[in-house]
C-alpha positions, 0 to 999 in steps of 0.5 A: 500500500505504500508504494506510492501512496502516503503513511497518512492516507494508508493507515485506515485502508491498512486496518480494514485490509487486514480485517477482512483478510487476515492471513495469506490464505484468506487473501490468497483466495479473494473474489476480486470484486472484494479485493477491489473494493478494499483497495477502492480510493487508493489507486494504483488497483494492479497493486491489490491484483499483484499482492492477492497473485503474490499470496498464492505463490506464497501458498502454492511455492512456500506452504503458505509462508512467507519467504525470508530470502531476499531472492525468494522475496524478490520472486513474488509478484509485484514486488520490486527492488524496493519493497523487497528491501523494505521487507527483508530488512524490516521483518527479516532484518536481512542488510538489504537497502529500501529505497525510495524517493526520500532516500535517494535525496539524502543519499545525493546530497551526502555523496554529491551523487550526480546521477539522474535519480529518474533514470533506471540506470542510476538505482545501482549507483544508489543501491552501491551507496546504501550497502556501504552504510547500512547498520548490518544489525539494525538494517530495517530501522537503518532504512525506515530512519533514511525515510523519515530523514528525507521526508521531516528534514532532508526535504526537497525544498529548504532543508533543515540541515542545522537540524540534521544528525548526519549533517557532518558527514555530508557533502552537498552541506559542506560544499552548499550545493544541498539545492543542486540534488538531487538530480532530476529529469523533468517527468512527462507532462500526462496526455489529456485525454477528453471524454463524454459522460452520461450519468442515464436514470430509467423510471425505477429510480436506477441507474445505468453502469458499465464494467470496464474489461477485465485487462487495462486501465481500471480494469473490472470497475464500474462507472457511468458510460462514458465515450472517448472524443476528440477535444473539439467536440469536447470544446463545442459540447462544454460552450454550447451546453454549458452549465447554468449557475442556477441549478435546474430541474428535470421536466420533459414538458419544459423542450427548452430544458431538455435536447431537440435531438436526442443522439447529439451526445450519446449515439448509443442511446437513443432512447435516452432524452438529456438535459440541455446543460452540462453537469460540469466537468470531472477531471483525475489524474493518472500516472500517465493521462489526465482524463476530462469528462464533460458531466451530463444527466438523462432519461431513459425513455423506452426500453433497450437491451443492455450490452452484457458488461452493463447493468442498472444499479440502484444508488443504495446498492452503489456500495456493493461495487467497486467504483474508481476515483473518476466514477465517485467525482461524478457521483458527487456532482451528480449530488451536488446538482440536484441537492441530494444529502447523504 
């Protein structure tokens, strides 16, 4: 749960983990819509994927314990230089370096190590650094002090160097080149990628959603259909439909609140009526794209089949499944628009 996120956000999300799945076994054999809905809010979902695979190796290959070898450890899925360290030091107490964001930077600036830390190249260069000083005998509280070194104190902007407990031994301090590590290649701006969304109600108070494939970007979960266009049509919807400040009631009788042409947004619901506005636009950022989705609300009007990976779920029974950041901002628009309370 750490890799990429926060100790602060994790904590509660650890806690409930654990109590729905309490040992290797149990996680092991998970439904995967309940593996996702524990890990539902944090992101990063092939992480929950990779650990519940990394539980039946720990099963099917060591009798379902956990390995202790740093090469062993290094052979469950999902699990990379980092946390194998992290693990064999911390529960193992193996001398092996855990190395994240904030140790690269105290690493830099100690050695004045001038290699790019975004490059992949260079985790050797910092790897060889941390061996050298490791506390052989205390290698996992070794490494979560270089953590909290770089995250309290050895900060990425204005150092507290006068504050720091290595401060004799560090090069960049000595030289007055803190500011200059480390060195780091500008990351890639995320693509923007523009997208249509229709939150569509029938009579029954339902609403409809659809389960994205089994491979892929948020891969089994569920949002409201959305439609992928180019950022023209995504310009000329948002200033011709645009959201009007007060909020506005649904009434078919009222034509000027409601599409002359019902297909001029979704093609694939005809049978849909939309309210001439928008929601307003929803937007989430991923590792590698910035999604935009221009928010509306229908009605279904007659009756169409589903295509399988669709449903219609009553709001009560949203709980059930597993929602990504994106769907959950535009329930809360949704609500937001028309006033509805928890």
């Amino acid at each position: 749960m750490l890799q990429q996120t926060r100790v602060d956000t994790v904590i509660d999300y650890y806690y409930r983990f654990m109590e729905w799945f309490p040992t290797i076994k149990d996680l092991a054999e998970a439904p995967d819509d309940r593996l996702l809905k524990a890990w539902e809010g944090l992101g990063y979902y092939s992480r929950a994927r990779n650990l519940k695979v990394a539980a039946q190796q720990i099963m099917a290959e060591f009798n379902g314990q956990m390995p202790e070898t740093i090469e062993e450890i290094r052979q469950l899925k999902g699990i990379g230089p980092y946390t194998a360290g992290a693990i064999g030091s911390i529960a193992f107490q193996l001398p092996e370096p855990a190395i994240d964001g904030n140790v690269m930077r105290v690493v830099s600036r100690l050695f004045e190590i001038s290699d790019d830390i975004a490059k992949p190249s260079s985790r050797k260069v910092f790897e060889e650094a941390m061996y050298k000083i490791i506390d052989q005998n205390r290698p996992g509280d070794f490494n979560q002090a270089m953590m909290d070194l770089g995250s309290s104190i050895c900060t990425p902007t204005s150092p507290k160097c006068e504050e720091c407990p290595i401060q004799p031994y560090c090069l960049s301090y000595k030289n007055n080149t803190m500011t200059n590590f480390p060195v780091k290649s500008k990351k890639m701006k995320p693509k923007d990628v523009y997208y249509i969304g229709g939150i569509i109600e029938n009579k029954k108070q339902e609403f409809l959603l659809s389960q994205r494939d089994s491979i892929g970007l948020l891969a089994n979960m569920w949002l409201f259909p959305i439609t992928e266009i180019t950022k023209e049509r995504f310009d000329f919807l948002q200033k011709n439909w645009a959201k009007e400040d007060q909020q506005m009631s649904f009434d078919f009788e009222e034509q000027n609140k409601v599409a002359e042409d019902t297909t001029e947004i979704f093609e694939e619901y005809p049978e849909v009526v939309w309210q001439k506005r928008t929601l307003g636009e929803v937007t989430h950022i991923f590792s590698h794209l910035k999604w935009h989705i221009l928010v509306f609300y229908g009605r279904q009007t007659g009756l169409s089949e589903l295509a399988k990976n669709q449903r219609w779920v009553q709001e009560a029974d949203y709980s059930n499944l597993v929602f990504p950041k994106p769907q959950q901002k535009m329930v809360e628009l949704y609500k937001q628009e028309f006033k509805i309370d928890e």
